[in-house]
PDB file of N, CA, C and O in Angstrom:
ATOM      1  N   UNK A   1     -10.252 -20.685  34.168  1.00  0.00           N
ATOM      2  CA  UNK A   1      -9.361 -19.742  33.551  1.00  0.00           C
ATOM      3  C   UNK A   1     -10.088 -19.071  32.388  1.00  0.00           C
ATOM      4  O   UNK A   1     -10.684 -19.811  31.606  1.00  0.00           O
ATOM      5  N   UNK A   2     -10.107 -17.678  32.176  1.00  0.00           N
ATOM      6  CA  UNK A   2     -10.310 -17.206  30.982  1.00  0.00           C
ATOM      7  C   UNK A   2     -10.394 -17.459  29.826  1.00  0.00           C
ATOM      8  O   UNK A   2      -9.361 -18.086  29.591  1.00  0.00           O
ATOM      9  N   UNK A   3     -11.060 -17.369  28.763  1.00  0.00           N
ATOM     10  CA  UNK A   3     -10.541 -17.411  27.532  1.00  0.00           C
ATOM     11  C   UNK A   3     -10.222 -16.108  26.893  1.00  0.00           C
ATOM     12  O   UNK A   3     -11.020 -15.232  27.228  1.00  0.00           O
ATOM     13  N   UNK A   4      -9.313 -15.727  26.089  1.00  0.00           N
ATOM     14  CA  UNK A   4      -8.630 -15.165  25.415  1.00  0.00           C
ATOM     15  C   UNK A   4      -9.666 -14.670  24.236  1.00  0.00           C
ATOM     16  O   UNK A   4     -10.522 -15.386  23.717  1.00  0.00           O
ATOM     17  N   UNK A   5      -9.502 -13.807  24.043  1.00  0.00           N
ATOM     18  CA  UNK A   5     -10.361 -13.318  22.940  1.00  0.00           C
ATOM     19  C   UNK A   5      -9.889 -13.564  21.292  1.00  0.00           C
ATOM     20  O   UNK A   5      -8.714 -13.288  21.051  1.00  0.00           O
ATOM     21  N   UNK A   6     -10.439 -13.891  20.548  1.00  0.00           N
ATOM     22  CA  UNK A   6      -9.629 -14.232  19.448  1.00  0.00           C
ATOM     23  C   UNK A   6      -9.638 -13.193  18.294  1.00  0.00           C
ATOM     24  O   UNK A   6     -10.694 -12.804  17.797  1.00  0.00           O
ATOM     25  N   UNK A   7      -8.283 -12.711  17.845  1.00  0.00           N
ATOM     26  CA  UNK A   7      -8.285 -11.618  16.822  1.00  0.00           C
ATOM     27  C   UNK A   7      -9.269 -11.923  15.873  1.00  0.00           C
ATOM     28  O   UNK A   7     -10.216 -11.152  16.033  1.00  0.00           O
ATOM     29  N   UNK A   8      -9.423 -12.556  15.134  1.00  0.00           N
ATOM     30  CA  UNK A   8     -10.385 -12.711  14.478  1.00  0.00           C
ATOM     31  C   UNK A   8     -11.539 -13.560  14.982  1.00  0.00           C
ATOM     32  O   UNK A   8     -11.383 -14.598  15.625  1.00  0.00           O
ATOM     33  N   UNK A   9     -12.928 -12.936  14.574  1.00  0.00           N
ATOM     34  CA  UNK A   9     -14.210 -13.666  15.275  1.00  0.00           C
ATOM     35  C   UNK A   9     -14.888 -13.010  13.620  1.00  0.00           C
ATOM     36  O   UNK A   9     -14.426 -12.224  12.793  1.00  0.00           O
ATOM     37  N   UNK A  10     -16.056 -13.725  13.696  1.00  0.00           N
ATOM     38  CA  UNK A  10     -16.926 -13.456  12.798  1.00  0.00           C
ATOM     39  C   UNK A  10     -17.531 -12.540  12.352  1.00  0.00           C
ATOM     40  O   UNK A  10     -17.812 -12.429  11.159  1.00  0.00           O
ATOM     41  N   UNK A  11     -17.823 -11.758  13.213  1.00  0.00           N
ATOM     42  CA  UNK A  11     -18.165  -9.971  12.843  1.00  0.00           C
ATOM     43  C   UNK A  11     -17.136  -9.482  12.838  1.00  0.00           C
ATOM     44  O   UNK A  11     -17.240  -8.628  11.959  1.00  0.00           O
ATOM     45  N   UNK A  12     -15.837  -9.412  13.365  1.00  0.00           N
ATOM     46  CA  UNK A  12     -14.477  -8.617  13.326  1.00  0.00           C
ATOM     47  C   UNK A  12     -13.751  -8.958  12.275  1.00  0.00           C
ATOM     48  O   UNK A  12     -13.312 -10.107  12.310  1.00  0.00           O
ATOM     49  N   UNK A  13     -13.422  -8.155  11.119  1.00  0.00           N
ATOM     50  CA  UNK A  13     -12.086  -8.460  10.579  1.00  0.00           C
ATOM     51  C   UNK A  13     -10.951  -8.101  10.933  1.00  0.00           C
ATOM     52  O   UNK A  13     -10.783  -6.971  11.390  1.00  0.00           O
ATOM     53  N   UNK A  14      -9.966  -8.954  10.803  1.00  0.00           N
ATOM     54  CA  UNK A  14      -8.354  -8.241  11.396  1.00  0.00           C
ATOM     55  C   UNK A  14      -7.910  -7.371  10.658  1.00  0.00           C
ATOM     56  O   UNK A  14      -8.331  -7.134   9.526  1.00  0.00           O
ATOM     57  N   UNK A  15      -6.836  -6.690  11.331  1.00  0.00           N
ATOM     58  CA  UNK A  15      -6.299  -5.546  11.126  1.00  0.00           C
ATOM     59  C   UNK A  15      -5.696  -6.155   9.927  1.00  0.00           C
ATOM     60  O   UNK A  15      -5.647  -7.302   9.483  1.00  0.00           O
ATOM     61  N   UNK A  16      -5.111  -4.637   9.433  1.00  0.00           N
ATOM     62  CA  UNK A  16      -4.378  -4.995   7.639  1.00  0.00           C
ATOM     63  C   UNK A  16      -3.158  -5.775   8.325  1.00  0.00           C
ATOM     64  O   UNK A  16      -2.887  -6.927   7.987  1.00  0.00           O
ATOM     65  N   UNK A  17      -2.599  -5.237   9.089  1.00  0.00           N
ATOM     66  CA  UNK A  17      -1.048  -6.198   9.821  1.00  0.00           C
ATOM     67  C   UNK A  17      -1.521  -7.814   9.940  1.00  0.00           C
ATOM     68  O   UNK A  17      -1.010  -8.763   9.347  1.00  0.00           O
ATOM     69  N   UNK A  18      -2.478  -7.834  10.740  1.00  0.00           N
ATOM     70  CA  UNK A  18      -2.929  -9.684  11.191  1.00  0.00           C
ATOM     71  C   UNK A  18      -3.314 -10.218   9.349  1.00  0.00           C
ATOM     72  O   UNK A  18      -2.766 -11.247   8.953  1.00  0.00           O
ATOM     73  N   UNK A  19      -4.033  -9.615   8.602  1.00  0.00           N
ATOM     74  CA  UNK A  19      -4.810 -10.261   7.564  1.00  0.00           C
ATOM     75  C   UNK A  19      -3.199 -10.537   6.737  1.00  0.00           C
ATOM     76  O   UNK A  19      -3.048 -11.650   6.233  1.00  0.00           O
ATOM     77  N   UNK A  20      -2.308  -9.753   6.648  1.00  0.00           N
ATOM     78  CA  UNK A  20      -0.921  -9.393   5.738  1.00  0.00           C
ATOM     79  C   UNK A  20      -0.531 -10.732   6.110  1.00  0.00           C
ATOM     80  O   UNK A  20      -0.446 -11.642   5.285  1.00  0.00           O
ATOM     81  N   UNK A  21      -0.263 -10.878   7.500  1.00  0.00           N
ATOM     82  CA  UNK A  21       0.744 -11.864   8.052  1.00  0.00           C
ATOM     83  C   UNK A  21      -0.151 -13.509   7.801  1.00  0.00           C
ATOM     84  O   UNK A  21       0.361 -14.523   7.325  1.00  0.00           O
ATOM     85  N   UNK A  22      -1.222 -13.391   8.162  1.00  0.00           N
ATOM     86  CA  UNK A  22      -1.852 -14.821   7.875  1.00  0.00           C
ATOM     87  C   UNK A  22      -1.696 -15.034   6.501  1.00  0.00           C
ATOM     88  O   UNK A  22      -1.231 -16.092   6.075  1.00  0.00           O
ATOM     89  N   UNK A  23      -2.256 -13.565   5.336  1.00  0.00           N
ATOM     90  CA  UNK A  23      -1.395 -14.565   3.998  1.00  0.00           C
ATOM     91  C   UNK A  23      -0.506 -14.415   3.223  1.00  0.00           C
ATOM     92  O   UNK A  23      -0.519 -14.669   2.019  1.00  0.00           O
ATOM     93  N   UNK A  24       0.507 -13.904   3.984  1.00  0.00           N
ATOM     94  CA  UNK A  24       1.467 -14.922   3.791  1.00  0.00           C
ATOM     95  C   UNK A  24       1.743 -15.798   4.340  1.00  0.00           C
ATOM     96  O   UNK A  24       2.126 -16.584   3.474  1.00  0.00           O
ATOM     97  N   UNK A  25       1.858 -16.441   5.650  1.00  0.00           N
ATOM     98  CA  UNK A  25       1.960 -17.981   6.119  1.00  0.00           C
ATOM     99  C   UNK A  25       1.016 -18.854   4.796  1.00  0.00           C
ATOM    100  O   UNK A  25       1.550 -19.778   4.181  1.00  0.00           O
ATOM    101  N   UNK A  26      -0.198 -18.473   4.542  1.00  0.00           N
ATOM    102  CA  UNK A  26      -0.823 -19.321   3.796  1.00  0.00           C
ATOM    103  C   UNK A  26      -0.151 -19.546   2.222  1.00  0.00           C
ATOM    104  O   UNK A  26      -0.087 -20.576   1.552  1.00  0.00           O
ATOM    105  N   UNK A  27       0.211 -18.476   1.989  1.00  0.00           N
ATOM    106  CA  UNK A  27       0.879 -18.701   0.517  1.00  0.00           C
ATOM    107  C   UNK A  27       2.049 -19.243   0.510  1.00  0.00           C
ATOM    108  O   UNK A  27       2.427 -19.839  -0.498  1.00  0.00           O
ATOM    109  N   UNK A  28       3.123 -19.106   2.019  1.00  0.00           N
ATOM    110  CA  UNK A  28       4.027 -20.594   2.216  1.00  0.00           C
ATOM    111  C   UNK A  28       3.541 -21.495   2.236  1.00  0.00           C
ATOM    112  O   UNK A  28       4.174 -22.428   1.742  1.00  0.00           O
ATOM    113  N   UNK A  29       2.229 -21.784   2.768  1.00  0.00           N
ATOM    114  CA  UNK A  29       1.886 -23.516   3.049  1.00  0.00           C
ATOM    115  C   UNK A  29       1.275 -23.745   1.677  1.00  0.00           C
ATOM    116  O   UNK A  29       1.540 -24.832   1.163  1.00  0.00           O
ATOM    117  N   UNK A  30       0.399 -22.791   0.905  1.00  0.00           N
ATOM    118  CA  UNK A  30       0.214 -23.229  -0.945  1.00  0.00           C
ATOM    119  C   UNK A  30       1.227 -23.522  -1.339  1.00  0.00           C
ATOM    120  O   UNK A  30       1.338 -24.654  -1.811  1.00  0.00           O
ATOM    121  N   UNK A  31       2.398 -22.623  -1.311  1.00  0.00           N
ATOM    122  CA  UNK A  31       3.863 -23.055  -2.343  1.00  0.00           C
ATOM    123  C   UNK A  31       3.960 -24.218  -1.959  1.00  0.00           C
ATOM    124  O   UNK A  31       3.902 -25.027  -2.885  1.00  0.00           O
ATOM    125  N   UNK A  32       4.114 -24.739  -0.742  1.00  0.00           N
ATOM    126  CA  UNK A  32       5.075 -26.155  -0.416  1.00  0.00           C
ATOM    127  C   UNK A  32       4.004 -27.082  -0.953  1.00  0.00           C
ATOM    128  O   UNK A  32       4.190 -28.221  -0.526  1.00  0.00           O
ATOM    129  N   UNK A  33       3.366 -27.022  -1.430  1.00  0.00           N
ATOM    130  CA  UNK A  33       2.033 -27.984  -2.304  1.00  0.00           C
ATOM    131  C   UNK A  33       1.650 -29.349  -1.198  1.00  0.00           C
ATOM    132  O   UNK A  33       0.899 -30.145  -1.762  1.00  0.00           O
ATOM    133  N   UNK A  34       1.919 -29.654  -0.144  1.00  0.00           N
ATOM    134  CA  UNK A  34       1.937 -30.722   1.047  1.00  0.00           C
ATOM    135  C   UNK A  34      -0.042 -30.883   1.406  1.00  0.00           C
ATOM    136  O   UNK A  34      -0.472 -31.971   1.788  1.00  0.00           O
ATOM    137  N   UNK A  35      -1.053 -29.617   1.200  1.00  0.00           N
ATOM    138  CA  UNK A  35      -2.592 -29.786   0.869  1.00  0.00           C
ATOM    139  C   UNK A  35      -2.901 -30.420   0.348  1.00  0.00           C
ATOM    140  O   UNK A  35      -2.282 -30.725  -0.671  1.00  0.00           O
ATOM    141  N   UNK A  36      -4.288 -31.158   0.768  1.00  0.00           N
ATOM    142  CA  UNK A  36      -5.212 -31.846  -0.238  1.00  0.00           C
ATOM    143  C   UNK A  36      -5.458 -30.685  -1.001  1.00  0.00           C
ATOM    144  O   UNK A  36      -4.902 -29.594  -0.874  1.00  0.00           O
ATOM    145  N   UNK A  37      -6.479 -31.060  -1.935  1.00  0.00           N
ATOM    146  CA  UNK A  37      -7.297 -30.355  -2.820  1.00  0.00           C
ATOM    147  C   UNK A  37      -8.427 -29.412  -2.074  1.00  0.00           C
ATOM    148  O   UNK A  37      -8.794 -28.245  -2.212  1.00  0.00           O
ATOM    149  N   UNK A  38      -8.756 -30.403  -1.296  1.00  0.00           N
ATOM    150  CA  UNK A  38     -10.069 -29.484  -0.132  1.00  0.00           C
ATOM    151  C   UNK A  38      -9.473 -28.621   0.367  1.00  0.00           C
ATOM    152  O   UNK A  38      -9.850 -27.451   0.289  1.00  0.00           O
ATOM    153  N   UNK A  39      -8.154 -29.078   1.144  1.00  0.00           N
ATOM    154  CA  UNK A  39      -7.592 -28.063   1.985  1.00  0.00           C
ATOM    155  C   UNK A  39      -6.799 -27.108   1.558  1.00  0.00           C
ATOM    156  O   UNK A  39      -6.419 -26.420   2.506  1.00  0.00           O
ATOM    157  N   UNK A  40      -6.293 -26.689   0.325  1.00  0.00           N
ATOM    158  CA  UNK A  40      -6.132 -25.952  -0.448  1.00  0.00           C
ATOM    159  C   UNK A  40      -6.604 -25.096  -1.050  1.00  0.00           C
ATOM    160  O   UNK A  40      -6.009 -24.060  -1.347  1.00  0.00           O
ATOM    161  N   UNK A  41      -8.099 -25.447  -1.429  1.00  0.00           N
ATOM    162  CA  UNK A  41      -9.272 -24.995  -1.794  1.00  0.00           C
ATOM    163  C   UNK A  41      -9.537 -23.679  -0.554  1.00  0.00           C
ATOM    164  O   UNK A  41      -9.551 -22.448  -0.562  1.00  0.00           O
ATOM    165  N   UNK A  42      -9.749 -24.908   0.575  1.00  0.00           N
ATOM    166  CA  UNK A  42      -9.721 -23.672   1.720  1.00  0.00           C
ATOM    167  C   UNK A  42      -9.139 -22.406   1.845  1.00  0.00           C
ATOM    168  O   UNK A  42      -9.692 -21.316   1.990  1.00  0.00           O
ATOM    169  N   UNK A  43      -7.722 -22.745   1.756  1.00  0.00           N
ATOM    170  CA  UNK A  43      -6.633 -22.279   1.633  1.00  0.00           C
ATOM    171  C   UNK A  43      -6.874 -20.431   1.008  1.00  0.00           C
ATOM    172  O   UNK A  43      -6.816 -19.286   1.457  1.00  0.00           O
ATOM    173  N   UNK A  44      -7.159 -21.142  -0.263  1.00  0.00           N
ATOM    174  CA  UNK A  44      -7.158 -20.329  -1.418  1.00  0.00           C
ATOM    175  C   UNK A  44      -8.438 -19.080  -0.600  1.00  0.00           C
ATOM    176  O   UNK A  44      -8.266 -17.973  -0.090  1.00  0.00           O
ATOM    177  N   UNK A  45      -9.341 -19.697  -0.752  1.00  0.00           N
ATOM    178  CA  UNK A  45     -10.707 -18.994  -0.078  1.00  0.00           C
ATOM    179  C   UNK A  45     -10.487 -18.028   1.157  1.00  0.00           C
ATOM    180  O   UNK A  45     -11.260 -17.076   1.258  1.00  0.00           O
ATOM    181  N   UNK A  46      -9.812 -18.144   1.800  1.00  0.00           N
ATOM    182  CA  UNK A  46      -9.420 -17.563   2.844  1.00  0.00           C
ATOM    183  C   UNK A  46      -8.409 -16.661   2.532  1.00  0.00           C
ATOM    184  O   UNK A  46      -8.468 -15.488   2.902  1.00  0.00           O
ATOM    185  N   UNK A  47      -7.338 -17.182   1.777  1.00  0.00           N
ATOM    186  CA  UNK A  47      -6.355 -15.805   0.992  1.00  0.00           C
ATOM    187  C   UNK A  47      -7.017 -14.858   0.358  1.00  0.00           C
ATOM    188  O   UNK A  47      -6.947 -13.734   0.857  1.00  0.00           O
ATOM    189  N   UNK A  48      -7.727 -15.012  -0.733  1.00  0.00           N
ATOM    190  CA  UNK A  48      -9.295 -14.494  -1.419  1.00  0.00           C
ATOM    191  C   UNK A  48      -9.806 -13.087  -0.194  1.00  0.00           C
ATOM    192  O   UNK A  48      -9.665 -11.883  -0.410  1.00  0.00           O
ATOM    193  N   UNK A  49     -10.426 -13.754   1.108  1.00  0.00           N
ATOM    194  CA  UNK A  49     -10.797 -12.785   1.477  1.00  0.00           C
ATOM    195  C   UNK A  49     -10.231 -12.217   1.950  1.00  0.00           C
ATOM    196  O   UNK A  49     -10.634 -11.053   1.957  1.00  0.00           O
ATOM    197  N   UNK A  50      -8.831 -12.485   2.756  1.00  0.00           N
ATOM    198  CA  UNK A  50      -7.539 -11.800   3.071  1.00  0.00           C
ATOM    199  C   UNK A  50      -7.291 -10.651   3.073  1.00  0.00           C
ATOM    200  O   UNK A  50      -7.328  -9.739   3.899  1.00  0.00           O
ATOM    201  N   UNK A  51      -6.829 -10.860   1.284  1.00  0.00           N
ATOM    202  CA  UNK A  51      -6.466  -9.971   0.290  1.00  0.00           C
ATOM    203  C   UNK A  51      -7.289  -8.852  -0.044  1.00  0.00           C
ATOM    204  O   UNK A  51      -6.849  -7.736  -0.321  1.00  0.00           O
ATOM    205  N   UNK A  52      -9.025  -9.320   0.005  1.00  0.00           N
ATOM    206  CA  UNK A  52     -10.106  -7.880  -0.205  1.00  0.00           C
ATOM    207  C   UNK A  52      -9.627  -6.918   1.170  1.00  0.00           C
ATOM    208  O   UNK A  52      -9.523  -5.692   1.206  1.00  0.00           O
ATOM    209  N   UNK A  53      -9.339  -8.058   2.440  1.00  0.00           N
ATOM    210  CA  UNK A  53      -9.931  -7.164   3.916  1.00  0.00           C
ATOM    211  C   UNK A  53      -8.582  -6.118   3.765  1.00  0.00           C
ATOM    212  O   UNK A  53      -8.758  -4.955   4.126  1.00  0.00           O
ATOM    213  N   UNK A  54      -7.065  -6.567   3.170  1.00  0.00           N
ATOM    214  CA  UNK A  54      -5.811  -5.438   2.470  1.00  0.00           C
ATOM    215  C   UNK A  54      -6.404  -4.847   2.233  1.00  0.00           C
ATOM    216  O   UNK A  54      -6.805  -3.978   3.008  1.00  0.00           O
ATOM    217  N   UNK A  55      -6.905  -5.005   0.726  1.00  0.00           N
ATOM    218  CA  UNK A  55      -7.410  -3.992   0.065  1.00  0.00           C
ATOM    219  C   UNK A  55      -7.990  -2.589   0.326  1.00  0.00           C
ATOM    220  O   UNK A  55      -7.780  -1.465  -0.131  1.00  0.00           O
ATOM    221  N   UNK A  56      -8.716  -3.064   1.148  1.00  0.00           N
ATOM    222  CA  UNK A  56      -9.997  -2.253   1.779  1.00  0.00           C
ATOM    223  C   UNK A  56      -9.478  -1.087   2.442  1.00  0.00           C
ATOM    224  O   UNK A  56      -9.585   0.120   2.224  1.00  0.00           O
ATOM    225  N   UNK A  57      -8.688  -2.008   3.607  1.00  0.00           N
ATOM    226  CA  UNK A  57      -7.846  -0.919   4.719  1.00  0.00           C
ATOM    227  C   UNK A  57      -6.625  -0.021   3.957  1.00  0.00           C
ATOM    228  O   UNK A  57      -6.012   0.864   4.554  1.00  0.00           O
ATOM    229  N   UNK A  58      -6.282  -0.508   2.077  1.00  0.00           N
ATOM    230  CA  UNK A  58      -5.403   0.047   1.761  1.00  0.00           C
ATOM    231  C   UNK A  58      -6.051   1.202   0.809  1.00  0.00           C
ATOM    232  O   UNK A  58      -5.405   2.204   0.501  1.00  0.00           O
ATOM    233  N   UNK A  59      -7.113   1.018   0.461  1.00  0.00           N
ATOM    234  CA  UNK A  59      -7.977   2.258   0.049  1.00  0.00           C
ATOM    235  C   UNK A  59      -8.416   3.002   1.120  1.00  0.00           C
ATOM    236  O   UNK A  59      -7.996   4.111   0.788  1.00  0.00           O
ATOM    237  N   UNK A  60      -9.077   3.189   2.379  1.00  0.00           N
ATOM    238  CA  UNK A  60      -9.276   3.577   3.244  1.00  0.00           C
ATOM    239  C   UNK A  60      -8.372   4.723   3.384  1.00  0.00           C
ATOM    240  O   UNK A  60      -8.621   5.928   3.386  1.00  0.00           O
ATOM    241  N   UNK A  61      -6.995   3.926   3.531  1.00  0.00           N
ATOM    242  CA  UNK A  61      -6.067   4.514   4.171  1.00  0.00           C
ATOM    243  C   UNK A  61      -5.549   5.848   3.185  1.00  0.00           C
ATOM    244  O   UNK A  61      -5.495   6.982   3.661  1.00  0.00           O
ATOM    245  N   UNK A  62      -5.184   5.559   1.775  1.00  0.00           N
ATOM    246  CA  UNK A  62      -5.232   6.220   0.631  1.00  0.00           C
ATOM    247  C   UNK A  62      -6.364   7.630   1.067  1.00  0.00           C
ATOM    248  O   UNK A  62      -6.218   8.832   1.290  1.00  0.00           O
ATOM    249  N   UNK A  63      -7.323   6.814   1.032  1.00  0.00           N
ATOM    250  CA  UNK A  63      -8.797   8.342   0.818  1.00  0.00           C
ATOM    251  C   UNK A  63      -8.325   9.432   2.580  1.00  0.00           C
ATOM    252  O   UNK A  63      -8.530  10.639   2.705  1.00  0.00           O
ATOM    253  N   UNK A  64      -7.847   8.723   3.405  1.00  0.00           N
ATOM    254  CA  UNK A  64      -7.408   9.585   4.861  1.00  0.00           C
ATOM    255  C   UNK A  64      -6.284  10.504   4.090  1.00  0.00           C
ATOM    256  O   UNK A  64      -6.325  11.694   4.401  1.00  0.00           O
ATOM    257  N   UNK A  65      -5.177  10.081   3.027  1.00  0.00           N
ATOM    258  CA  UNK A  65      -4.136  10.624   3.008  1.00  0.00           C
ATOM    259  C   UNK A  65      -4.673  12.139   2.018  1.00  0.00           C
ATOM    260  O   UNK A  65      -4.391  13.333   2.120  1.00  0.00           O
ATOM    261  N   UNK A  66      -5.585  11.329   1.050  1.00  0.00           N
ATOM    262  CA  UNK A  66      -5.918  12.116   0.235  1.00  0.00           C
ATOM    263  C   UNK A  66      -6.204  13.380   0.823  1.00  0.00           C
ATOM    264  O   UNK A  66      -5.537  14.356   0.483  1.00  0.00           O
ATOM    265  N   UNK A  67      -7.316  13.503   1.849  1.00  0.00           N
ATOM    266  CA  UNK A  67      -7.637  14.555   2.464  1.00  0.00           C
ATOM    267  C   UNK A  67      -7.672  15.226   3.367  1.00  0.00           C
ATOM    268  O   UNK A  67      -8.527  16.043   3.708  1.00  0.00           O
ATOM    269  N   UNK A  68      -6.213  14.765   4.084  1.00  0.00           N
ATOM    270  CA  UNK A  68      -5.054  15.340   5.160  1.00  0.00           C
ATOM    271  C   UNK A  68      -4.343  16.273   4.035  1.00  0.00           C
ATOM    272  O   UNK A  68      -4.209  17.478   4.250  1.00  0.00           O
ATOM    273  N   UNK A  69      -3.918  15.710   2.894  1.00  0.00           N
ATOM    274  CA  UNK A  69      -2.801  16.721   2.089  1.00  0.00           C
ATOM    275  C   UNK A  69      -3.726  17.516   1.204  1.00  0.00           C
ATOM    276  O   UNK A  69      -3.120  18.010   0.253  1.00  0.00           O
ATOM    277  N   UNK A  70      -4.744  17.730   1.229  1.00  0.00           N
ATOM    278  CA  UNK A  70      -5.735  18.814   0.224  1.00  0.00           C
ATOM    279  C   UNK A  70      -5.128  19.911   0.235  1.00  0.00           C
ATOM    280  O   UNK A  70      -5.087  20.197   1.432  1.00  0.00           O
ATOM    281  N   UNK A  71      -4.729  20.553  -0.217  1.00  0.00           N
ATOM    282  CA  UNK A  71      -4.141  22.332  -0.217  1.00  0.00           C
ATOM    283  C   UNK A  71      -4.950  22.777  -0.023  1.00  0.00           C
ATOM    284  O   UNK A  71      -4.745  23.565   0.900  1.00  0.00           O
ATOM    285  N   UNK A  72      -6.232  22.808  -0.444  1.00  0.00           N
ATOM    286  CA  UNK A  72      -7.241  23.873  -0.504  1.00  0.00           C
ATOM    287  C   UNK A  72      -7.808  24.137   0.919  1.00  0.00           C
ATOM    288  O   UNK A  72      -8.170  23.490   1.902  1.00  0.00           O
ATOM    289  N   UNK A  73      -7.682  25.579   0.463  1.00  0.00           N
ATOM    290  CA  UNK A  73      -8.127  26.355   1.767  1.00  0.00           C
ATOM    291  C   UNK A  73      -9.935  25.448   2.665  1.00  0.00           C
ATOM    292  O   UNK A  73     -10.246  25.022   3.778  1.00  0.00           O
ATOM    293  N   UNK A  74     -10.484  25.565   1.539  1.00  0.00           N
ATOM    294  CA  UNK A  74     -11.655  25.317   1.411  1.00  0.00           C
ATOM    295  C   UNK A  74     -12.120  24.039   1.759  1.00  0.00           C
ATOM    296  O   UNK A  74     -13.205  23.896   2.324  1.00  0.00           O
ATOM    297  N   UNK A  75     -11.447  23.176   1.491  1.00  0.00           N
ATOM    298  CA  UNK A  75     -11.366  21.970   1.731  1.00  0.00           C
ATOM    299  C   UNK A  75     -12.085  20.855   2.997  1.00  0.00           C
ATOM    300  O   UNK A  75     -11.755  20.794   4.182  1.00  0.00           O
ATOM    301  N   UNK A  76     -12.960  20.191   2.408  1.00  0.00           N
ATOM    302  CA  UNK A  76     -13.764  19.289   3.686  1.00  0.00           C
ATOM    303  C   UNK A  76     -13.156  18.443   3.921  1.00  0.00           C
ATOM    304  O   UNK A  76     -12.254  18.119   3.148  1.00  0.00           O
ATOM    305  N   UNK A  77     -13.463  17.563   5.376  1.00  0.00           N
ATOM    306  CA  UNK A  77     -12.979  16.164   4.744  1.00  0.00           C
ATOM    307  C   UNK A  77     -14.714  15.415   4.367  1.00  0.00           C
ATOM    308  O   UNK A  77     -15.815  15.891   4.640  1.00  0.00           O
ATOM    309  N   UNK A  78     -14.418  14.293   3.759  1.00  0.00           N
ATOM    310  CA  UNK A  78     -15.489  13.208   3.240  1.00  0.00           C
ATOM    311  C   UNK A  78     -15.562  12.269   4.013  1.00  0.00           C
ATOM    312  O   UNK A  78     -14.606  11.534   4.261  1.00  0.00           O
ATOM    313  N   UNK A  79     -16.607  12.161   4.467  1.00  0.00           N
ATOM    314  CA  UNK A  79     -17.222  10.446   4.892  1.00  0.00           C
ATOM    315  C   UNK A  79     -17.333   9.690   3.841  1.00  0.00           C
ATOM    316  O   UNK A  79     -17.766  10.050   2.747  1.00  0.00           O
ATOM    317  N   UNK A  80     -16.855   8.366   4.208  1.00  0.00           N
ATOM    318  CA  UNK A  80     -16.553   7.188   3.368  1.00  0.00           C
ATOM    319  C   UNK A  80     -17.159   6.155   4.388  1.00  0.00           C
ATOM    320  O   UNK A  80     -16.974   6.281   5.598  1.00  0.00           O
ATOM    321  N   UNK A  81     -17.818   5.228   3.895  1.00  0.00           N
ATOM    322  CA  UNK A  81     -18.332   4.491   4.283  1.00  0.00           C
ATOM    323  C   UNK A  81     -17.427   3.328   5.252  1.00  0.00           C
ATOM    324  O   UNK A  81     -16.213   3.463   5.100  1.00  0.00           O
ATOM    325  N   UNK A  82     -17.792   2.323   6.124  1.00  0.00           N
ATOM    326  CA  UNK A  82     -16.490   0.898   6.126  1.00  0.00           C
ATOM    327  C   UNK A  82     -17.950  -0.207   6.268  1.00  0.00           C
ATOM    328  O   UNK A  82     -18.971   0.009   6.920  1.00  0.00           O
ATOM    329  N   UNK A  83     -17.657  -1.257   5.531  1.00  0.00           N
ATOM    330  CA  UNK A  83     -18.399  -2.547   5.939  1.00  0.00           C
ATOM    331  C   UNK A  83     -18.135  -3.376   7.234  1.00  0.00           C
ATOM    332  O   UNK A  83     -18.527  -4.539   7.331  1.00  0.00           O
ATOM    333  N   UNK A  84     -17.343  -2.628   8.387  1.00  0.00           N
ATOM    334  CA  UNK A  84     -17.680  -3.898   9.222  1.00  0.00           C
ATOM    335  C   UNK A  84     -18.930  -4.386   9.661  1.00  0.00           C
ATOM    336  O   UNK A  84     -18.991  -5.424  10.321  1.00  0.00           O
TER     337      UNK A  84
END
């Protein structure tokens, strides 16, 4: 039988929707304090990068809006870089 491809793999980051939804599940399982220290630690580390891979797709998304609504006649759009 197949295997399934997994949303997240090591060169892929997930979408802002998948990264959103994993932390928050994780910041329910921090609140309920039920982690070791290691696994918390983890925890944390993984929310950490979570939160940049938001970030990222939420600036991204910002700089698209920015220069869809430009008035100016004249107006380019800009290449912006992405780190995947």
């Amino acid at each position: 039988m197949p295997k399934k491809e997994s949303a997240k793999t090591e060169n892929h980051a997930p979408s802002f929707e998948q990264a959103l939804s994993e932390l928050e599940s994780l910041v329910e399982t921090l609140e309920q304090g039920d982690l070791s220290l290691e696994e918390s630690l983890k925890s944390f580390e993984r929310g950490v990068a979570l939160t940049r891979t938001c970030q990222q797709a939420l600036k991204e998304a910002e700089q698209k809006i920015q220069i869809l609504t430009d008035q100016r006649i004249d107006a380019e759009p800009e290449a912006f870089g992405r780190d995947d």
